[in-house]
C-alpha positions in Angstrom: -45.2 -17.6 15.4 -45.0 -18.3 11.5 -41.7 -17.2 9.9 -41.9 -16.1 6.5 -40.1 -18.0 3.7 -37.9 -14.6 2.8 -36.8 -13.9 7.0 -35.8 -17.9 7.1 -33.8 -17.5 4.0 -32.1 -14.2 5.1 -31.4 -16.0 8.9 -29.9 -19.1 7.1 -27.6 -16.7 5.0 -26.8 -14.8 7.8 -25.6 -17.9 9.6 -23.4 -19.4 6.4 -21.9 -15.9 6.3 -20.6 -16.0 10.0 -19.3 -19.6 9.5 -17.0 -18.3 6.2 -15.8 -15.2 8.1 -14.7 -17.5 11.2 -13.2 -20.0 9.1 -11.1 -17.5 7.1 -10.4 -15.6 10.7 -9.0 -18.5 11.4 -7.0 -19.3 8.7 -5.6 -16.0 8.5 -5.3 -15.9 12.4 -1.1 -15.7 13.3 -0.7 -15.2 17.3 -2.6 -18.1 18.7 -1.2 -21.1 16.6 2.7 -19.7 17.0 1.9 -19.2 20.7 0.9 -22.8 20.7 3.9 -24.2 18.9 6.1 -22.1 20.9 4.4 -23.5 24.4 4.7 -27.4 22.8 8.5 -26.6 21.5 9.1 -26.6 25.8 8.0 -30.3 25.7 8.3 -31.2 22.0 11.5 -32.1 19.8 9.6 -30.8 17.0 11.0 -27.1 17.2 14.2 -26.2 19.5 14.3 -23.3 20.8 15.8 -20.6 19.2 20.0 -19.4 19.6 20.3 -16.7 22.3 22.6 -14.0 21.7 24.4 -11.5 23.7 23.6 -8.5 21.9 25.4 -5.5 22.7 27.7 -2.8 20.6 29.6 -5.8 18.8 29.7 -5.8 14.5 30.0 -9.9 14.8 27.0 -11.8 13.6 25.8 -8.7 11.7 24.9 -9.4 7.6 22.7 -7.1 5.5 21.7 -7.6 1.4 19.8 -5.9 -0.8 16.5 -7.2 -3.0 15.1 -5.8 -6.0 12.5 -7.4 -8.0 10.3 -6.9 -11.4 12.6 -4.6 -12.7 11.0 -5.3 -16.5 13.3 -4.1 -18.6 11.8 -3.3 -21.9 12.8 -1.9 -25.0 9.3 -0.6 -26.2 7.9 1.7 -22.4 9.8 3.4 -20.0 13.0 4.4 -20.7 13.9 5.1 -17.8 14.0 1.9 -16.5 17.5 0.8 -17.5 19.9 3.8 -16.3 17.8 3.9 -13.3 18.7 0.4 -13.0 22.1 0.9 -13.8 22.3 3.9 -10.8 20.9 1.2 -8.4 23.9 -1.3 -9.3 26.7 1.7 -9.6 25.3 3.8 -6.6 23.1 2.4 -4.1 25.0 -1.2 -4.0 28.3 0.5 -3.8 26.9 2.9 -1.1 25.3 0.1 1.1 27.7 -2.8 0.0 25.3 -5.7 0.7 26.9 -9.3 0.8 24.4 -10.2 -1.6 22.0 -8.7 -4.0 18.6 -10.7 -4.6 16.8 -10.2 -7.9 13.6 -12.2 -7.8 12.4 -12.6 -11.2 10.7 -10.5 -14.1 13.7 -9.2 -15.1 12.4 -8.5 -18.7 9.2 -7.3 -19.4 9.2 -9.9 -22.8 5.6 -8.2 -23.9 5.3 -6.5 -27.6 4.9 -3.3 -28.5 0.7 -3.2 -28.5 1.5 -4.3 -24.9 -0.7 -7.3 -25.9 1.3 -10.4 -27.2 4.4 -12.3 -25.1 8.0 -13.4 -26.6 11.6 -13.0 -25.4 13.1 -10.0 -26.7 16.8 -10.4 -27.0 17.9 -6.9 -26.9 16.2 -6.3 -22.9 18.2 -9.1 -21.8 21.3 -7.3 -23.3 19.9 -4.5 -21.7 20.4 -6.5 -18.7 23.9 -8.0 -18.9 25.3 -4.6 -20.4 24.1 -3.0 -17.0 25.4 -5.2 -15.0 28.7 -5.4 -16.8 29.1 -2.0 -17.3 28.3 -1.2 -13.4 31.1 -4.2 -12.9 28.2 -4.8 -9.5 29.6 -8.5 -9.6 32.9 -7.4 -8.3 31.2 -5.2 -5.5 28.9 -7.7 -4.4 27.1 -11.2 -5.2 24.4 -11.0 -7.5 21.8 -14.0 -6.9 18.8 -13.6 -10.2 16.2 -16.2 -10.8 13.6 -16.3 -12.8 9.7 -15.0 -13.1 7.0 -15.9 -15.4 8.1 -12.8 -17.8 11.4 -14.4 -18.1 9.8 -17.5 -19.2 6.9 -16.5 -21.7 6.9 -18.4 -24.7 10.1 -20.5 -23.2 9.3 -24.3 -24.1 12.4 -25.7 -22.1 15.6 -24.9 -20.3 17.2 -25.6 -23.6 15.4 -23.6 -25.8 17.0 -20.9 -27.9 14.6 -18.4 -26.7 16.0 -19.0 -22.9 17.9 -15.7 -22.5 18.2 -16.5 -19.1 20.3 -19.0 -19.5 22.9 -17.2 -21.1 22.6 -13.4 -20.1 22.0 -13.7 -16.7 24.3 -14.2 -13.8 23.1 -17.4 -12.0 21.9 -18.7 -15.1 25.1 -19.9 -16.5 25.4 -22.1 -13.7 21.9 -23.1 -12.8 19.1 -24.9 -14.5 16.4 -23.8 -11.9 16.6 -23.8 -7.9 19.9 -23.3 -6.4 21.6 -22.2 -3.3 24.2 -20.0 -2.5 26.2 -20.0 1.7 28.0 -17.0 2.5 30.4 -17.5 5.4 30.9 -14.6 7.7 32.5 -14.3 11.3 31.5 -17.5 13.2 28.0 -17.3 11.1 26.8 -19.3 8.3 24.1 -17.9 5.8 22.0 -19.8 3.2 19.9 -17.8 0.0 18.1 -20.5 -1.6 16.5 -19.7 -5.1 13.4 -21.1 -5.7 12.2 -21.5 -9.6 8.9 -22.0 -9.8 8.4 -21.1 -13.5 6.2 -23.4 -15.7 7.9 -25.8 -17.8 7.2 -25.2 -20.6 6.1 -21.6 -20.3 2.8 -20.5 -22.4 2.5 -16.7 -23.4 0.7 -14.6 -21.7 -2.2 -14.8 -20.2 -1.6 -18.2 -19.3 1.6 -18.0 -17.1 0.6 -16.4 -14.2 1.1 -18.9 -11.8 4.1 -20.7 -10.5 4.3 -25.0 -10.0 7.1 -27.2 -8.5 6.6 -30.9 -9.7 8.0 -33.5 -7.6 11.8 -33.3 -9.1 12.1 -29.8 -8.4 10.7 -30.6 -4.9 13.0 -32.9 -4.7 15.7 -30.6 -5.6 14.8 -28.1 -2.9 14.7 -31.0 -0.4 18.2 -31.5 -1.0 19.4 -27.9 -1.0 18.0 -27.4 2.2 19.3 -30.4 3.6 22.6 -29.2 2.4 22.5 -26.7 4.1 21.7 -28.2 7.6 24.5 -30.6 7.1 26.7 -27.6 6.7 25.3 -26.3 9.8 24.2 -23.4 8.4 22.7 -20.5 10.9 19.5 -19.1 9.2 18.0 -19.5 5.4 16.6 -17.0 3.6 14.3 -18.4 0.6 13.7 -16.4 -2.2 11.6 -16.4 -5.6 9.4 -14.3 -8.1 6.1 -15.9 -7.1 4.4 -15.7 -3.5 3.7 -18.8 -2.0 0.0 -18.7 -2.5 0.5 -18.8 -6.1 2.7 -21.7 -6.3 1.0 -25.1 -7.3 3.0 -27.5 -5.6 1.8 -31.3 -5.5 2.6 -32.1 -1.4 0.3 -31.2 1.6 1.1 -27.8 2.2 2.5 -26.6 -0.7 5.9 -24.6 -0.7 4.7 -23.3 2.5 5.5 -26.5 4.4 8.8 -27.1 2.4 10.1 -24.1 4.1 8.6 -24.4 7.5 10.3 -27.7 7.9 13.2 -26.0 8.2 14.4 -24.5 11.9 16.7 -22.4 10.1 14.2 -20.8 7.7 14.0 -17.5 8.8 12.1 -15.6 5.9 10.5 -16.0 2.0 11.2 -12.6 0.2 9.0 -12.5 -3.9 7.7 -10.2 -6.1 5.2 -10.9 -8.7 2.2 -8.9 -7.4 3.2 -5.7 -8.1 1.3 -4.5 -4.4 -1.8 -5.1 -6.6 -1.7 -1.9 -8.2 -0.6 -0.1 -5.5 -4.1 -1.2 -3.3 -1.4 -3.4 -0.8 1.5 -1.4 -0.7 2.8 -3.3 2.2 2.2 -7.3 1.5 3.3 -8.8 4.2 2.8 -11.8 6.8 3.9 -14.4 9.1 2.7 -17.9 7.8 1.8 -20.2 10.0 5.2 -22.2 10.0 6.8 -19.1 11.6 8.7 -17.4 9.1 7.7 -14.2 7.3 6.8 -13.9 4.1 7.3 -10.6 2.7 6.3 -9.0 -1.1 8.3 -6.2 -2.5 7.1 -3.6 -4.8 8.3 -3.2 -8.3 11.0 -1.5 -9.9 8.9 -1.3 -13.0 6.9 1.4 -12.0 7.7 2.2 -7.8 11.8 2.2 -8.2 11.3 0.3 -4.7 14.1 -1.7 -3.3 14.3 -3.8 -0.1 17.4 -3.9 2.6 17.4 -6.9 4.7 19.7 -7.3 8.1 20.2 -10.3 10.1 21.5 -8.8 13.4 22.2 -11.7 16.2 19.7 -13.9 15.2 17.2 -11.4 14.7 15.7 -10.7 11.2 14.9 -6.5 10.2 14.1 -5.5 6.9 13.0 -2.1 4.9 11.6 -1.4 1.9 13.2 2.0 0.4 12.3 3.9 -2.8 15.2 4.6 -4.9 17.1 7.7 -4.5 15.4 8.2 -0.8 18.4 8.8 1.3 19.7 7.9 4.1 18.8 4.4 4.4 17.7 3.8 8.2 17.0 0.5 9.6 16.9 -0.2 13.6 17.9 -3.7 14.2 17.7 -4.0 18.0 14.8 -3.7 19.2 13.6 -5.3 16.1 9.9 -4.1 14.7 7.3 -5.6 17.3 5.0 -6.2 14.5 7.9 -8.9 12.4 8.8 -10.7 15.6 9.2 -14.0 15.2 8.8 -16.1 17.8 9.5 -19.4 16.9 12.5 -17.7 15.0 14.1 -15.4 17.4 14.8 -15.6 21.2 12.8 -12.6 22.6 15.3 -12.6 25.5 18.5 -11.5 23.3 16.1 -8.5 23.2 15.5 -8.1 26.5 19.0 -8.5 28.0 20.7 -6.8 25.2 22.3 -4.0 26.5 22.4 -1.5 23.5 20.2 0.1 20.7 21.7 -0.5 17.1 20.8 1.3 14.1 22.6 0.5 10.5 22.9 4.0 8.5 23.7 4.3 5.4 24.0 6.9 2.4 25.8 8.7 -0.9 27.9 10.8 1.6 28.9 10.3 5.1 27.1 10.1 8.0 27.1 13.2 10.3 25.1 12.4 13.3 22.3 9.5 14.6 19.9 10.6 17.1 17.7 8.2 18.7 15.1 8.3 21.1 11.9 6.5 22.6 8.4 7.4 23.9 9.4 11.0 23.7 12.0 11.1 25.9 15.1 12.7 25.4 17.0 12.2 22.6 20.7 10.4 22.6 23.4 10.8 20.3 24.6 7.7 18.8 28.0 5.9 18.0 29.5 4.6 15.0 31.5 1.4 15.6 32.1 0.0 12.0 31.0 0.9 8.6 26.9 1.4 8.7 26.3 0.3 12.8 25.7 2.8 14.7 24.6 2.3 19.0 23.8 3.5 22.1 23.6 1.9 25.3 20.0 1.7 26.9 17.9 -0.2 29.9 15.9 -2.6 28.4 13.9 -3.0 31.8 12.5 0.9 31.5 10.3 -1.1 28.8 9.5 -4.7 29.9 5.5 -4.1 29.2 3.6 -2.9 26.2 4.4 -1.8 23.1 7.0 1.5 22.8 7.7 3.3 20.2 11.3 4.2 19.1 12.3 7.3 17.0 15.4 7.8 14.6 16.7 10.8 13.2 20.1 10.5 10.6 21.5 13.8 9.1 24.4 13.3 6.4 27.2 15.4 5.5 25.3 16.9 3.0 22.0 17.4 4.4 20.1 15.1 4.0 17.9 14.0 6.9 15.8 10.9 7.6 13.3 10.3 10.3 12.0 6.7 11.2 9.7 5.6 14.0 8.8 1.8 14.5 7.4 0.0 17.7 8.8 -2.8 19.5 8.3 -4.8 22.8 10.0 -6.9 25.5 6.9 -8.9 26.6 5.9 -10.6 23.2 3.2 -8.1 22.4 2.5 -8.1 19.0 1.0 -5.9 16.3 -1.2 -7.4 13.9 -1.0 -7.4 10.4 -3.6 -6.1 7.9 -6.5 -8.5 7.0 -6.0 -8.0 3.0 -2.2 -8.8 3.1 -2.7 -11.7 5.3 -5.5 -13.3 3.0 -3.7 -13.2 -0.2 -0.3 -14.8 1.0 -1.6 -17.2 3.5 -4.3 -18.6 0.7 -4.0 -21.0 -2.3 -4.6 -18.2 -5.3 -5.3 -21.5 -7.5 -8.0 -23.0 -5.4 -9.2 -20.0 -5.3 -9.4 -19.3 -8.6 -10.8 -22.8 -9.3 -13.9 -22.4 -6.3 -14.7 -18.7 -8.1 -14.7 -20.7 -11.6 -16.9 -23.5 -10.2 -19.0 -21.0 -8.0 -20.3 -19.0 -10.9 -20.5 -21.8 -12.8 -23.2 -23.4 -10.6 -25.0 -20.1 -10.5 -25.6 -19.7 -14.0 -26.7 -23.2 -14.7 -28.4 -24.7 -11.7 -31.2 -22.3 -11.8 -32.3 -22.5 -15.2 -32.2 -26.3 -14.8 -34.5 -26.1 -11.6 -36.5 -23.8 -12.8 -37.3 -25.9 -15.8 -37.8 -28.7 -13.6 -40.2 -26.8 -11.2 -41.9 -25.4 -14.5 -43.0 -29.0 -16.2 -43.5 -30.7 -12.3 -45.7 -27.4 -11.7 -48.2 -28.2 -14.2 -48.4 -31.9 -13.6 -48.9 -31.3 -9.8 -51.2 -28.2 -10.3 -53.1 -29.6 -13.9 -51.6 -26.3 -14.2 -54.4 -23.5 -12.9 -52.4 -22.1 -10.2 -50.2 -18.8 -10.2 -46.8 -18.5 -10.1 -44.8 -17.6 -7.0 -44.7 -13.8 -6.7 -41.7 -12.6 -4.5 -42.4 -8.9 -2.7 -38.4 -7.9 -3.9 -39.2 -6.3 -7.0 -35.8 -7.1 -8.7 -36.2 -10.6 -7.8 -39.5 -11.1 -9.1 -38.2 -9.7 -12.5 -35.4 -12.0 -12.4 -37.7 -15.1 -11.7 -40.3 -13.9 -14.1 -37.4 -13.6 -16.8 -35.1 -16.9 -16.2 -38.6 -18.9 -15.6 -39.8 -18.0 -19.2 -36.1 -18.4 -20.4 -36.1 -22.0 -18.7 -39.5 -23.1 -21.0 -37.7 -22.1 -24.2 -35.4 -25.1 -25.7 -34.2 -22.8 -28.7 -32.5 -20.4 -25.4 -31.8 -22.7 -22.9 -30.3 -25.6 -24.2 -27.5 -23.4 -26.0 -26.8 -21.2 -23.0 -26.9 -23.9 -20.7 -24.6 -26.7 -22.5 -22.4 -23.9 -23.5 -21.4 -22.9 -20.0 -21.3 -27.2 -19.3 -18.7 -27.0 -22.3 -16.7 -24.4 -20.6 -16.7 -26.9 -17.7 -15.2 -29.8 -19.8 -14.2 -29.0 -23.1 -11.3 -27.3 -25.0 -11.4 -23.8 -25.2 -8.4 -23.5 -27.4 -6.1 -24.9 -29.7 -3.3 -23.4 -31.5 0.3 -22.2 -30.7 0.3 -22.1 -27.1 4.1 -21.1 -27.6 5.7 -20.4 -30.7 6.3 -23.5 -33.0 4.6 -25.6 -30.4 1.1 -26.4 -30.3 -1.5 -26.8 -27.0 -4.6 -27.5 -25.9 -6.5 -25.5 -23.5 -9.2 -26.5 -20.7 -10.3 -25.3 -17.7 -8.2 -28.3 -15.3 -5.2 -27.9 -17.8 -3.1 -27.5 -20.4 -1.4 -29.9 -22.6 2.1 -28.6 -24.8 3.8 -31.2 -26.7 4.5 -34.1 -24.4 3.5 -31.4 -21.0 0.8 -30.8 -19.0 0.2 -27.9 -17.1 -2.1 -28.6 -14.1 -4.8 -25.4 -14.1 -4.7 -22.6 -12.5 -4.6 -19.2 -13.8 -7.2 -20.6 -16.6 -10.1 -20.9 -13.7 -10.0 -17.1 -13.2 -9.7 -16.9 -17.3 -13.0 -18.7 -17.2 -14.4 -16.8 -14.5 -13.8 -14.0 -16.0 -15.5 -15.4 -19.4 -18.4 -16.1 -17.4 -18.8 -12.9 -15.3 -18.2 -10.5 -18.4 -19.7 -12.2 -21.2 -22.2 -15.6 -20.3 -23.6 -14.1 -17.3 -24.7 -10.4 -18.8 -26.0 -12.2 -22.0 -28.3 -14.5 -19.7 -30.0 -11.5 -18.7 -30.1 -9.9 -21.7 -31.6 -13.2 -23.1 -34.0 -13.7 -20.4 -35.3 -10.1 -20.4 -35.6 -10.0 -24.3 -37.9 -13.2 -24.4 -39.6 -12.1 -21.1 -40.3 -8.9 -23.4 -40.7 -11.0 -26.4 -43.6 -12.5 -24.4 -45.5 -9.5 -23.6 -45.7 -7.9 -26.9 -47.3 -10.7 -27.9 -49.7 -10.8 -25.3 -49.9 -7.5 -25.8 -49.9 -6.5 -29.4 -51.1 -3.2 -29.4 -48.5 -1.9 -27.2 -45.8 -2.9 -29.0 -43.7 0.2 -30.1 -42.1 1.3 -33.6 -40.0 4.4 -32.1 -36.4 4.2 -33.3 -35.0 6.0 -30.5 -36.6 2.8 -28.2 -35.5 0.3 -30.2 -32.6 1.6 -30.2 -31.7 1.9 -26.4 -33.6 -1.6 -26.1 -30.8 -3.2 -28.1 -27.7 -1.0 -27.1 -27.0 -3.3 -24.2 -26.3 -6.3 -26.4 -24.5 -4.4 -29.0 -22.0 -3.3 -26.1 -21.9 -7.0 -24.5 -20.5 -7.5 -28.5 -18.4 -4.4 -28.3 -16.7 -5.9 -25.3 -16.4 -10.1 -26.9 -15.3 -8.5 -29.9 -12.8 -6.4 -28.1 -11.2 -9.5 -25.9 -11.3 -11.8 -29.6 -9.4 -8.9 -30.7 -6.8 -9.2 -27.6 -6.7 -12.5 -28.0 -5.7 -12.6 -32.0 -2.9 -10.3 -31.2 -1.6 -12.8 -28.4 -2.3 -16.2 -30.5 -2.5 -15.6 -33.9 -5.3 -17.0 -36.7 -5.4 -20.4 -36.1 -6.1 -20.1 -31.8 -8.6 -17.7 -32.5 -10.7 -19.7 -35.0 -10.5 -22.5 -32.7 -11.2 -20.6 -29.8 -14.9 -21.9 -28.4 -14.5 -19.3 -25.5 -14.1 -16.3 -26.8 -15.0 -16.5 -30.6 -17.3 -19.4 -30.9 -19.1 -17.7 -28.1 -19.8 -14.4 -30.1 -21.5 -16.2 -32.7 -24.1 -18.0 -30.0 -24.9 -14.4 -28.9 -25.7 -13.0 -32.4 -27.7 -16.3 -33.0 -29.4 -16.1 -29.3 -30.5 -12.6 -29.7 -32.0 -13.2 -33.2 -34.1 -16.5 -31.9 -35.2 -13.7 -29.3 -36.7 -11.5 -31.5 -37.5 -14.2 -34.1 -39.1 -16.3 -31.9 -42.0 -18.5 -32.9 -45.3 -17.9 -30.5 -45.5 -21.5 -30.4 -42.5 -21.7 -28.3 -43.7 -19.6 -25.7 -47.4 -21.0 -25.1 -45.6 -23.1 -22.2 -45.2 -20.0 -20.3 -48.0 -17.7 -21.3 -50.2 -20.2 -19.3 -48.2 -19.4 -16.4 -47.1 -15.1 -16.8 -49.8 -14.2 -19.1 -52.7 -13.0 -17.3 -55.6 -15.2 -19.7 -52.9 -18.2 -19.9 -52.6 -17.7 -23.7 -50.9 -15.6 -26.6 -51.9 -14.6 -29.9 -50.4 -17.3 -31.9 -51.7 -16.5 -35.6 -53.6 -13.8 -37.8 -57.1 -15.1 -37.8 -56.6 -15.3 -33.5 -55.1 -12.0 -33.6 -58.1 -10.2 -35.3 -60.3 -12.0 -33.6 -59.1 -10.9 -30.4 -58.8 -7.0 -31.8 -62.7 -7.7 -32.6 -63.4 -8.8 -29.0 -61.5 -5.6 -27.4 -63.7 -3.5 -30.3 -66.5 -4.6 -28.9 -65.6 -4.6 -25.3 
C-alpha cells in the first residue's frame, strides 16, 4: 500500500517526538537512578551509608535557620520593602532565633527609575546596613549574605568603587566571593557554604542573568568543602543566588557534581527565579546526586521566607509568607515527598519512637494537636524552646503513604493547620514535571540550542528552496508545476518563501543578516560604565575579560522570534503579492482603507524594533546603540526590505513567474502591458 509523502512525514515526526519526551523523562526521572545508587552503596565504597539516629523526644542534634532571598531593596518602587524587611530581622528572627540567617543574593534592586537601565545605587545598600544595624539582628543571630547578579550590575571587579557589597554588607567585609561558615552545636557539626557565582566583571542588565565559576573559584569551593570534611563536619548546606541550572561552570557536571561529591551535602537552597512569575510557586527537586535543590520565592514582591530544620540527620524545610503565624514544621516523620535516600537513614524513621513538631510564633504557644489518617487527635509536649512531641508506633504505618495533620493555637489566637504525607517503606511522591525540568537542566545550553534551532529554521529553507528552484529548471527545462501541498497554510508559505528564495535583492540581506547574528558583533559600547565591550552571540569581551555566552543566546532568540522571523513573512508575502499584481494588473487596488491594513503589519513589526532600540538607548547609551547591528542596524534592513518589495523591478521576478504564474510570464514593460490589455479586449 502506497503511503503518502504528508502521512510518512507526520509518522517520522511522531517518532522524533516520542524519542525527546523519553530522553527528557529520563533526565528529569529521580527514583530509579537513587534506588540504584542506594542498592550499589551496599557493595560500593562510593557512597556509605547514611548515620542512624535514635530519634525520640531528645533536643540534641536538633538546628534550624532561616533564608530570605531577592529582597531588592530599592529606593525608586515599593516602599514597603525596607520596614517590612526591617520587621523580618527585629520580629520574625527574634521570634524563631535561627542559628543562622541565609540571604541569597539580590539584595538591591540596582535598576533606575524608568525601571530600564542598571547601576549600583548607594543609598539601597544603606538601606541595607541601616536595617540591619538598626534591628542589631547580628547580635541575635548569624547573618550569612552573598551576592546575586543585581548586586553585581555594572560591577567591573571586586575592587571597584561601585562594589557596595564589599563594604555594606555583612560577609562582605570578610569575603571576596565563596566562603564557608561551621556552626558547632551539641556533638554536631554544621557547614553553610556560600557559593558566588556572579560574573566577573558584571555587565548591566540584560546581560547578567546567568551565573559562571571559572576554574579558581572552583577551585576555591574544592577547598572549602574539603575543609570541611577534614573537620568532620556532619551535613553541608550550600547556598547561592543562582539555581544550579543556570550556573556555567567549566567541569563535567557543572556545580551539580561539585556538590554531589560531597557525602555530607545534604541540600542547595537559591533564589533568582522569582517562581517565574508566580507560574512555579514551589521550585523544587532532588538532583540526581541526591541532595535537594530547593528555590525560594522573593521578598520583592511575595514577603516569602524559608525555615530550614536539620532534626537527627533528617533535613525539613518550609516556606512561610511573612506575618503568617504560627510557624509549623513536622520534623519526624519528615515530608515523604523530600526524603532523601542516599542522605538520610529511612530506619531512624522507622524505629523512632516519637512525633516532633518545632512551633514557633510572636506570642506563646498554647497547645499542639497532632494527628494521622483521621484518627484521633493527641495533645502534644513541649520539651525545649520550639520542640514539641508525642510518642507514637511507627509500625501502625510501615506501608504506604499516610498523611499526618497539625493543628498549633497561640496565646493569642492565632491557629495554624498543616497536613504533609510521609512513609516508612521508601514510597515516594513525585515532584512536578515543570519544577524538575528547569533545575535539573543546563538554562545555557538551552538557551544556546533555542538560539541555533531558530536559527537553522529561518535560513535553511530559503537556501534549499533556492537551490531546488535553479536545479528545478535544469532537471525539468523548466515546464513542470510546482509542488502543491493539500495544507492550505503550508502551500501559502511555500508559494511565498519559494518566490522570496528567487529574489537576490530579498534574500541575500535577510539571509546573511541572520548568518551575521550567528558570528558577528552585535554590539559595542560601554558594556559597564567607563569600560567598554564587545558583544556576540558565544561571548562577551570587557577589557582584558571574557564572558563565555549564555544569557545572549536567548537575547538572540528573542531578536529572531520577535523581529527576523515576522519580517520573513511579511517579506515573503509582500513579494508573493508583489507578484500577482503584476500578473494581474487589473486587479490591483487603490482603496486607502486596503492599503492601509496591507501595511499595518510592518508598521507594527517597526513599532515594536523601535520600541526595544528605545529600551536599549536607555540601558547603553548613544554610542552602543549606533553600533548596535541587532537591534538598530536591523530596523534600517526592514525599511530598506519593504521598499525593494514594493519597488521591485519586474525583471527580478521573471525567475518565478515561470513557475507561480499561471502563463509562466509577467508584464514586464508598457508596450507588453497594452498589448496584453488589447488581447483580453478582444478576448
Amino acid at each position: 500500500m502506497k503511503i503518502a509523502k504528508f502521512t510518512l512525514a507526520i509518522l517520522m515526526l511522531v517518532l522524533m517526538l516520542s524519542v525527546f519526551v523519553a530522553n527528557v523523562a529520563n533526565f528529569i526521572d529521580v527514583d530509579s537512578y537513587v534506588l540504584d545508587d542506594i542498592n550499589e552503596a551496599t557493595t560500593s565504597t562510593k557512597w556509605s551509608k547514611p548515620k542512624k539516629y535514635d530519634i525520640g523526644d531528645s533536643p540534641d542534634h536538633l538546628l534550624w535557620f532561616l533564608q530570605i532571598t531577592d529582597l531588592h531593596l530599592s529606593i525608586f518602587r515599593d516602599a514597603t520593602r525596607v520596614p517590612e524587611f526591617k520587621e523580618f530581622c527585629d520580629i520574625t528572627v527574634g521570634s524563631i532565633k535561627p542559628e543562622v540567617v541565609l540571604a541569597s543574593g539580590d539584595l538591591t534592586d540596582a535598576k533606575t527609575s524608568d525601571r530600564v537601565g542598571s547601576r549600583q545605587f548607594l543609598e539601597e545598600w544603606l538601606h541595607y546596613k541601616k536595617t540591619l544595624d538598626d534591628s542589631k539582628v547580628t547580635e541575635k543571630t548569624t547573618w550569612l549574605d552573598v551576592r546575586g547578579n543585581h548586586d553585581n550590575f555594572n560591577v567591573f571587579n571586586y575592587e571597584s568603587k561601585e562594589n557596595y557589597f564589599a563594604n555594606y554588607s555583612v560577609q562582605g567585609r570578610k569575603h571576596a566571593r565563596s566562603y564557608m561558615h561551621e556552626v558547632l552545636k551539641g556533638q554536631d557539626k554544621y557547614s553553610f557554604i556560600a557559593i558566588d557565582a556572579c560574573l566577573m566583571p558584571g555587565p548591566k542588565r540584560p546581560f547578567n542573568f546567568v551565573g559562571l565559576l571559572d576554574e579558581l573559584e572552583i577551585d576555591k569551593i574544592h577547598r572549602l568543602a574539603k575543609k570541611a570534611r577534614e573537620d568532620e563536619v556532619d551535613f553541608l548546606v550550600w547556598f547561592g543566588h543562582y539555581p544550579t541550572s543556570c550556573i556555567v561552570a567549566p567541569n563535567e557536571g557543572g556545580i551539580k557534581a561539585i556538590i554531589g561529591k560531597y557525602e555530607e551535602s545534604m541540600t542547595y537552597l537559591c533564589g533568582h527565579f522569582h517562581t517565574l512569575g508566580g507560574t512555579v510557586p514551589n521550585m523544587y527537586s532532588l538532583q540526581r546526586p541526591g541532595f535537594l535543590e530547593l528555590e525560594l520565592a522573593d521578598w520583592k514582591d511575595n514577603r516569602m521566607y524559608r525555615l530550614g530544620v536539620i532534626d537527627h540527620g533528617q533535613f525539613s524545610f518550609v516556606d512561610v509568607e511573612h506575618r503568617d503565624w504560627p510557624v509549623v514544621l513536622v520534623t519526624n516523620p519528615k515530608n515523604a515527598q523530600f526524603s532523601m535516600p542516599r542522605k538520610e537513614n529511612l530506619q531512624s524513621i522507622i524505629d523512632s519512637t516519637h512525633i516532633r513538631i518545632l512551633a514557633f510564633s510572636i506570642s506563646s504557644i498554647k497547645t499542639v494537636k497532632v494527628r494521622i489518617n483521621h484518627e484521633n487527635w493527641m495533645d502534644c509536649k513541649n520539651v525545649k524552646g520550639p520542640l514539641y512531641v508525642v510518642r507514637w508506633d511507627s509500625l501502625n504505618y510501615k506501608t504506604g503513604i499516610h498523611n499526618i495533620q497539625v493543628t498549633v493555637t497561640d496565646s493569642e489566637g492565632r491557629e495554624k493547620t498543616i497536613t504533609q504525607a510521609f512513609s516508612l517503606d521508601g514510597s515516594r511522591l513525585a515532584f512536578d514535571v515543570l519544577p524538575r525540568l528547569i533545575l535539573m537542566s543546563d538554562v545555557s545550553h538551552i538557551f544556546q540550542i533555542s538560539f541555533v534551532i531558530l536559527f537553522l529554521m529561518l535560513v535553511l529553507p530559503l537556501c534549499c528552496l533556492r537551490v531546488y528552484h535553479n536545479a528545478y529548471y535544469l532537471m525539468n527545462n523548466r515546464s513542470t508545476t510546482p509542488p502543491r501541498p493539500r495544507i492550505k497554510c503550508f502551500r501559502w508559505w511555500l508559494r511565498n518563501h519559494w518566490i522570496l528564495s528567487t529574489v537576490d535583492r530579498l534574500f541575500f540581506p535577510l539571509v546573511l543578516y541572520a548568518i551575521y547574528l550567528f558570528i558577528g558583533p552585535w554590539i559595542i559600547g560601554e558594556i559597564i560604565d567607563n569600560h567598554t565591550g564587545v558583544v556576540f552571540a558565544w561571548g562577551t569581551y570587557v577589557g582584558n575579560s571574557f564572558l563565555p555566552g549564555s544569557f545572549t543566546y536567548a537575547y538572540g532568540f528573542f531578536q529572531l522570534l520577535t523581529f527576523h522571523c515576522p519580517l520573513t513573512l511579511l517579506v515573503a508575502h509582500g513579494i508573493s503579492r508583489r507578484l500577482w499584481q503584476l500578473e494581474k494588473p487589473h486587479k490591483k487596488t487603490t482603496k486607502i482603507l486596503s492599503k492601509f491594513w496591507e501595511q499595518l503589519p510592518f508598521l507594527l513589526l517597526v513599532s515594536l524594533q523601535s520600541t526595544m532600540i528605545f529600551l536599549f538607548w536607555l540601558a547603553y547609551g548613544t554610542v552602543a546603540t549606533i553600533l548596535c547591528p541587532l537591534r538598530t542596524w536591523s530596523l534600517f534592513m526592514a525599511i530598506f526590505l519593504w521598499y525593494q518589495v514594493y519597488n521591485m523591478p519586474p525583471k527580478c521576478l521573471r525567475s518565478a513567474a515561470k513557475v507561480w504564474c499561471s502563463h509562466g510570464h509577467i508584464v514586464t514593460d508598457d508596450k507588453e502591458k497594452n498589448q496584453r490589455n488589447t488581447n483580453n479586449d478582444l478576448r
